[in-house]
Legacy VTK file of the C-alpha trace (Angstrom):
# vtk DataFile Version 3.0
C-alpha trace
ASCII
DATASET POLYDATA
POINTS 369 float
-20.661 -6.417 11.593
-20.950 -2.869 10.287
-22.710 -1.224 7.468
-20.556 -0.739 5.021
-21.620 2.616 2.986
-19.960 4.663 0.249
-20.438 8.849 0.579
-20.935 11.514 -1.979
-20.027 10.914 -5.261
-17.633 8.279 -6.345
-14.679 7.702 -9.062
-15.112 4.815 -11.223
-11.776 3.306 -10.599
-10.909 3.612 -14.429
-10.824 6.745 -13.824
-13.124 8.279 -16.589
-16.730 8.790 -15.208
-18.127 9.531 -11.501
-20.849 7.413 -10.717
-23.402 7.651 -7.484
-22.517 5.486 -4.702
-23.923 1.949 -4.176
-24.221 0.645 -0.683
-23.069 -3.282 0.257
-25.051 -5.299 2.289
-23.386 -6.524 5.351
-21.187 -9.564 5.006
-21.606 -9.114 1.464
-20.531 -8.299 -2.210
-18.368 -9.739 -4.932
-17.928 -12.356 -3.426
-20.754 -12.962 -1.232
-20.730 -14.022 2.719
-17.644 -14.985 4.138
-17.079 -18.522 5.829
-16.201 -19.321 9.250
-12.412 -18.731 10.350
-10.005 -21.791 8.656
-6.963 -23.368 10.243
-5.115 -19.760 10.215
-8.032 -17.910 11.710
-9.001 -16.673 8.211
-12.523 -15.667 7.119
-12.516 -16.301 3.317
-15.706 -16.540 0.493
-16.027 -19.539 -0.663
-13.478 -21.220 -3.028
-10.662 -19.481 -1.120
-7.929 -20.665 0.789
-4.972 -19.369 2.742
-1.862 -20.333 3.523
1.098 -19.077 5.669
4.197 -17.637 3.952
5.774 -16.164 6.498
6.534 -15.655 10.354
9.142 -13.426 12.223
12.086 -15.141 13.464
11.344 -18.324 11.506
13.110 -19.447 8.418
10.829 -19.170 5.611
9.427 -23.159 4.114
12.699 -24.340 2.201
14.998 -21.964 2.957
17.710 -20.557 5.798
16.227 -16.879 5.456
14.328 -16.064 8.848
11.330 -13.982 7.744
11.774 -10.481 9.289
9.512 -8.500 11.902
6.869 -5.918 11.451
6.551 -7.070 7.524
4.314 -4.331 6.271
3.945 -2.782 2.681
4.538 -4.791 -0.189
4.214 -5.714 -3.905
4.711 -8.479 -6.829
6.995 -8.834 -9.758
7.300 -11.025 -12.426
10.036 -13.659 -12.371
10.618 -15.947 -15.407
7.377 -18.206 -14.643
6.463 -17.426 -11.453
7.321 -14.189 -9.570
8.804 -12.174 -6.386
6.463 -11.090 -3.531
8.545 -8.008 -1.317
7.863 -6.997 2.126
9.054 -4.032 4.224
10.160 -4.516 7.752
9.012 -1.675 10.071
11.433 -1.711 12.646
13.720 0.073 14.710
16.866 2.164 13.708
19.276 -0.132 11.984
16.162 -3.311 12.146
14.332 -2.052 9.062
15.271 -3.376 5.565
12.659 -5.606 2.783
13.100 -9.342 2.406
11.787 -11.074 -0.454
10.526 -14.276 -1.511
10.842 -15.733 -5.048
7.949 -18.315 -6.404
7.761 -20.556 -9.145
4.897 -20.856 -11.373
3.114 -23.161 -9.129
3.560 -20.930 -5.893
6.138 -23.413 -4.374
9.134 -21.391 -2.450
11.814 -21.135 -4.327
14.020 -18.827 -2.625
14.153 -15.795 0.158
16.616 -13.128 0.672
16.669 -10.054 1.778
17.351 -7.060 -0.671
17.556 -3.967 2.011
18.647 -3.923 5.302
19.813 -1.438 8.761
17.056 1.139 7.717
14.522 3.032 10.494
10.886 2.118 10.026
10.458 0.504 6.366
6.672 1.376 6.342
5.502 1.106 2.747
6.620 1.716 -0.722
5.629 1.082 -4.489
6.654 -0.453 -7.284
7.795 1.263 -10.371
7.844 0.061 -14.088
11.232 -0.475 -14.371
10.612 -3.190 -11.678
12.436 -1.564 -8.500
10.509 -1.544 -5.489
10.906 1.375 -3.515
10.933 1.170 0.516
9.676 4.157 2.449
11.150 4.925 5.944
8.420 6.396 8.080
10.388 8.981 10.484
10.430 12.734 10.531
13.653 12.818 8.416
13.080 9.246 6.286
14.141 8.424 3.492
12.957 6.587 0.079
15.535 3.220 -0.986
15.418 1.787 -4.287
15.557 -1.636 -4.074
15.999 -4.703 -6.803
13.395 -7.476 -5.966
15.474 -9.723 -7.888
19.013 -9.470 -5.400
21.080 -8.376 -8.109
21.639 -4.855 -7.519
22.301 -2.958 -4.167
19.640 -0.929 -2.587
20.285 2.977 -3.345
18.746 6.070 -1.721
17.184 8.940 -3.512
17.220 11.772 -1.056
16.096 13.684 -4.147
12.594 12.346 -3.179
12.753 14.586 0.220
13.057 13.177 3.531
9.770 13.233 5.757
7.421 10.594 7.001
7.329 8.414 3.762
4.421 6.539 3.824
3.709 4.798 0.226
4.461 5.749 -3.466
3.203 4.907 -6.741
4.397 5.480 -10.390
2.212 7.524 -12.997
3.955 6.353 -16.199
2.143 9.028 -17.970
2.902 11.527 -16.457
5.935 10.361 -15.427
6.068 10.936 -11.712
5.938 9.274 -8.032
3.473 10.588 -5.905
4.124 9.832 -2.195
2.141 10.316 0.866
3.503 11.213 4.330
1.701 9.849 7.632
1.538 13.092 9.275
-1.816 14.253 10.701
-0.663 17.410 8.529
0.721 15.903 5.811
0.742 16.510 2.205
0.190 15.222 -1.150
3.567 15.328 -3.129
4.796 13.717 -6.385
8.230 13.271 -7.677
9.603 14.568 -11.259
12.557 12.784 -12.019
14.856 14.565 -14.687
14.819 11.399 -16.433
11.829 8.543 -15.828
13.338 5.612 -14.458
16.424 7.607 -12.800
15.148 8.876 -9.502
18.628 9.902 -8.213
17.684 13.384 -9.511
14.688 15.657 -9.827
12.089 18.297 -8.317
9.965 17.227 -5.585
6.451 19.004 -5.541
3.426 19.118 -3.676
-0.207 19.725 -4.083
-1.649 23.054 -3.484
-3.913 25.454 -3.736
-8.107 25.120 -3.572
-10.163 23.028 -4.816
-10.764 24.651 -8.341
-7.547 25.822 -8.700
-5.308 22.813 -7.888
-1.372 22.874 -8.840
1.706 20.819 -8.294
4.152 23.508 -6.135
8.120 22.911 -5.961
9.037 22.386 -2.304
11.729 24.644 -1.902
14.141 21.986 0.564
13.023 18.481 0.074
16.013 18.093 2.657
13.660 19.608 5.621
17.016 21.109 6.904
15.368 24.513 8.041
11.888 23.307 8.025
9.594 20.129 7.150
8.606 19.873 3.773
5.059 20.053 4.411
5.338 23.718 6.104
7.559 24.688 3.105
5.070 26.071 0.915
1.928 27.886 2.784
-0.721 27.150 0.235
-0.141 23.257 0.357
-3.387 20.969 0.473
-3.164 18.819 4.215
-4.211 15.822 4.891
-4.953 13.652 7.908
-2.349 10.749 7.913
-1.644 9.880 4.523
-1.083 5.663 4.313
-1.655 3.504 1.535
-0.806 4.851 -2.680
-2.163 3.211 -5.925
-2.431 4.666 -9.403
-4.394 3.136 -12.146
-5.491 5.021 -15.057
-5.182 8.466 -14.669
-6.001 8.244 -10.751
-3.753 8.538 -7.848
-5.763 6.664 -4.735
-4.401 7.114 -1.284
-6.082 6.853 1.691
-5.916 8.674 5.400
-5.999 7.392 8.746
-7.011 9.779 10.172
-10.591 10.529 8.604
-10.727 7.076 7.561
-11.179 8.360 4.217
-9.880 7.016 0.757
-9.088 9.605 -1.959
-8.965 10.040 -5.788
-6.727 12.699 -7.206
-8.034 12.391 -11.035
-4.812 13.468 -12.875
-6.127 14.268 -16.188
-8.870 16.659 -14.712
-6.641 17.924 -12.097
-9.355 17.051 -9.259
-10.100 15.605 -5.989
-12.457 13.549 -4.497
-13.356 11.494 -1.515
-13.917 8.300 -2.899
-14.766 6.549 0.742
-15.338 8.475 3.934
-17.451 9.720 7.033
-19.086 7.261 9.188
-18.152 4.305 7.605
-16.960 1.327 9.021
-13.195 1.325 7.475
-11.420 2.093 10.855
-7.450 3.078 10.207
-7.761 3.092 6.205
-3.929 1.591 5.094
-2.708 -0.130 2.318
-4.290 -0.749 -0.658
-4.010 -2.145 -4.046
-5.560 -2.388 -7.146
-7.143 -4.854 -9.722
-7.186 -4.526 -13.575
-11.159 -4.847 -13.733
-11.210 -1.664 -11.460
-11.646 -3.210 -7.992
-9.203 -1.845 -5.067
-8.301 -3.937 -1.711
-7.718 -1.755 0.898
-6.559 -2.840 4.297
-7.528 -2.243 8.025
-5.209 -1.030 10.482
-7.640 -2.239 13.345
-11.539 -2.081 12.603
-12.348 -5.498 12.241
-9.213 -6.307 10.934
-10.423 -6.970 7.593
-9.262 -6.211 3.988
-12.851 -4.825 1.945
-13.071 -4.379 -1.810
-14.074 -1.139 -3.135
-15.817 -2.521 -6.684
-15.676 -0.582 -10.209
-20.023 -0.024 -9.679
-19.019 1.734 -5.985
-20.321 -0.812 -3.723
-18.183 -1.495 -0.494
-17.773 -5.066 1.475
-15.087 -7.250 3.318
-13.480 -9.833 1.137
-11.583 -10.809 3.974
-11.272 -10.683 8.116
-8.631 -12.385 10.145
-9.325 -13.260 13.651
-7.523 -14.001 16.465
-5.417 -11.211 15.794
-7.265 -7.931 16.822
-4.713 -6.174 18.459
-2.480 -5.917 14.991
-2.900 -4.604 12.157
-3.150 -5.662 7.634
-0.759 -4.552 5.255
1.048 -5.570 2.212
-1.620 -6.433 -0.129
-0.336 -6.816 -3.240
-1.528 -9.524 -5.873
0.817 -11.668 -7.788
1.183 -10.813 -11.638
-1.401 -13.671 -12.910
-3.979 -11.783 -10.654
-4.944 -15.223 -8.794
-3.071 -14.558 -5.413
-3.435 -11.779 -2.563
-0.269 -11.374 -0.096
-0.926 -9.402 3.025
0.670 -9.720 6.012
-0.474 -9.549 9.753
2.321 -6.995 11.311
2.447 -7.775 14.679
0.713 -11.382 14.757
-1.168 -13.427 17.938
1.216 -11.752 20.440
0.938 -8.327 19.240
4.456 -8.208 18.686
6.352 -6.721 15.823
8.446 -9.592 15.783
5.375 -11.949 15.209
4.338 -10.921 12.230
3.071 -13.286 9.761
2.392 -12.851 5.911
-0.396 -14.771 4.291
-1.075 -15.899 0.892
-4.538 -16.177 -0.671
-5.386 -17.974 -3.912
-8.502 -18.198 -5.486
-11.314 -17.407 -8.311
-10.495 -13.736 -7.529
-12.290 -11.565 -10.382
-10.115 -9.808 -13.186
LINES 1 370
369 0 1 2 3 4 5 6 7 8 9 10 11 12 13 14 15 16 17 18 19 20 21 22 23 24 25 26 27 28 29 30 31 32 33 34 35 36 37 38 39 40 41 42 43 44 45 46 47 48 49 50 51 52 53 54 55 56 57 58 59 60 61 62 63 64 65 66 67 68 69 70 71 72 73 74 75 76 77 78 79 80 81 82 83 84 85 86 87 88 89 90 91 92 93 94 95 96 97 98 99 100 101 102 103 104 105 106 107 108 109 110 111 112 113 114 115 116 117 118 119 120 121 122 123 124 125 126 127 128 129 130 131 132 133 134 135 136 137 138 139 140 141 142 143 144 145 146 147 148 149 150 151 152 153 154 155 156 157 158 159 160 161 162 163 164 165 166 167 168 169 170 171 172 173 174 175 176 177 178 179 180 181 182 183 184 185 186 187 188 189 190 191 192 193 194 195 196 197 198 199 200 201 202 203 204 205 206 207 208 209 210 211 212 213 214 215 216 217 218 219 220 221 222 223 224 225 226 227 228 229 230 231 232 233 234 235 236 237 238 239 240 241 242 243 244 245 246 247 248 249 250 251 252 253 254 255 256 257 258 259 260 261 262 263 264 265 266 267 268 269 270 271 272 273 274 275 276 277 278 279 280 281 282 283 284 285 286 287 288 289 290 291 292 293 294 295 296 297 298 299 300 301 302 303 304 305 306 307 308 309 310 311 312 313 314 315 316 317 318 319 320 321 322 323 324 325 326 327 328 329 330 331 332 333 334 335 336 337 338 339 340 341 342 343 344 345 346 347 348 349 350 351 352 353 354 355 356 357 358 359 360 361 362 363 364 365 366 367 368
């Protein structure tokens, strides 16, 4: 097991005060050691458990809808009482798409569907108030899809939001944009204005610039890349090493980077940034992540130890999770239902290491608020 350490100075994840970092010991933290693997190959703490949602090429438990391959990002929303757990696919031209599976207030299967589908390379996404999840395609020219969790309304694309290597997106409602990362080992920051919040058919797409005491939001000048990628557009535009996984929560934008296995804070109100995690730490291929009302965030492994770790409110750092059996994959989709007392993630590429393996897990416990 590795040392899990936190570097420099870190954001309290409400956003409002910087506070020193606190070091986890190994194996440890919120919710202390983890137990041996379970029936799925799960390490959990105690009073977890984990059960199997979905698998690639297999009709999901009560239903006729095979769950699709690669499942990656993902995210919850409310339905009547119980809710809707989405999942991109990250496959080939015309494979991509999301499918979508609808619980009842008990977490018994109600339904699945898909809600998007002949896309390139669904990687992740957000969700955004108005409850539309929207599905990134992760290729040089990609495109962002809205998409309606609940079936009802076709999937739309909002080139408005540039076309690059999406990664993720998340929703400041007060601010009222979408900042989006790109998985580029040069890739930028950027954040969508929408003329009018909740239309995204229409708007200015900007991205982060300038030094660190003088940081601005810069219109990219083509957020069609026809004469040259959006990230080369503008010359003084901040770079970053393989942006991945997007969460705001009060005030803060948190993304991480594969690259530098590095998680960042972009405090919006103070118009700064900060590494929040980084350096020598043991969070190998930073990816998804999500967030907690109390402050905590669950960020995902792409390798490592293939492990999802909990970056708490007082800075300290420490896997709640690790799946074995599975090294050669990678986690993604965490995303907790809207009680707070489930964790969906999936496993993209499964046992076999192959995209159309994938399996998406459910974990329910005495998670903390």
């Amino acid at each position: 097991m590795k040392r899990r350490t936190l570097l420099g100075v870190a954001v309290a994840l409400g956003g409002s005060l910087w506070r020193e970092a606190v070091a986890a010991s190994p194996g440890r933290g919120a919710y202390g050691e983890l137990s041996e693997p379970d029936a799925l190959g799960i390490r959990l703490p105690e009073g977890f458990t984990a059960r199997l949602i979905g698998q690639s090429k297999v009709d999901v438990a009560g239903t006729g809808h095979a769950w699709h391959g690669g499942p990656d990002g993902g995210a919850c929303f409310a339905h009547g009482d119980g809710w809707i757990y989405v999942s991109n696919a990250e496959l080939e031209a015309g494979r991509g798409g999301v499918g979508a599976v609808r619980f009842g207030a008990d977490g018994t299967i109600l339904d699945a569907y898909p809600i998007l589908s002949g896309t390139e390379r669904n990687c992740a996404g957000g969700a955004t108030p108005w409850r539309t999840w929207l599905s990134c395609e992760e290729t040089p020219t990609g495109f962002v899809y809205e998409t309606d969790p609940y079936g009802g309304v076709a999937a739309r694309r909002r080139p408005a939001m540039g076309r690059f290597r999406h990664e993720a997106a998340a929703a400041d409602p007060e601010r009222y944009v979408v900042y989006l990362t790109e998985d580029e080992p040069d890739g930028c920051l950027y954040r969508f204005v929408p003329e009018s919040w909740g239309d995204l058919g229409s708007g200015r797409l900007q991205v982060l610039a300038g030094p660190d005491d003088g940081l601005l939001w810069t219109d990219v000048p083509e957020p069609s890349g026809g004469t040259a990628p959006t990230r080369h557009q503008v010359p003084e535009a901040r770079h970053f090493d393989g942006g991945e996984g997007c969460h705001y929560a009060a005030g803060v934008c948190y993304f991480t980077t594969k690259g530098d296995d590095r998680v960042w804070a972009y405090d919006a109100v103070a118009n700064s940034l900060r590494v929040l995690y980084g350096g020598d730490g043991p969070l190998s291929g930073v990816d998804n992540l999500t967030g907690t009302p109390g402050g905590d965030l669950y960020v995902a492994e792409d390798g490592g130890d293939m492990e999802i770790c909990v970056i708490s409110a007082d800075g300290a750092v420490a896997p709640f999770l690790r799946l074995t059996g599975q090294d050669e994959s990678e986690l993604c989709g965490v995303a907790f239902n809207p009680a707070g007392d489930r964790l969906y993630f999936s496993s993209q590429r499964g046992i076999a290491n192959d995209l159309y393996d994938g399996r998406t897990y459910e974990v329910t416990g005495p998670f903390r608020a």
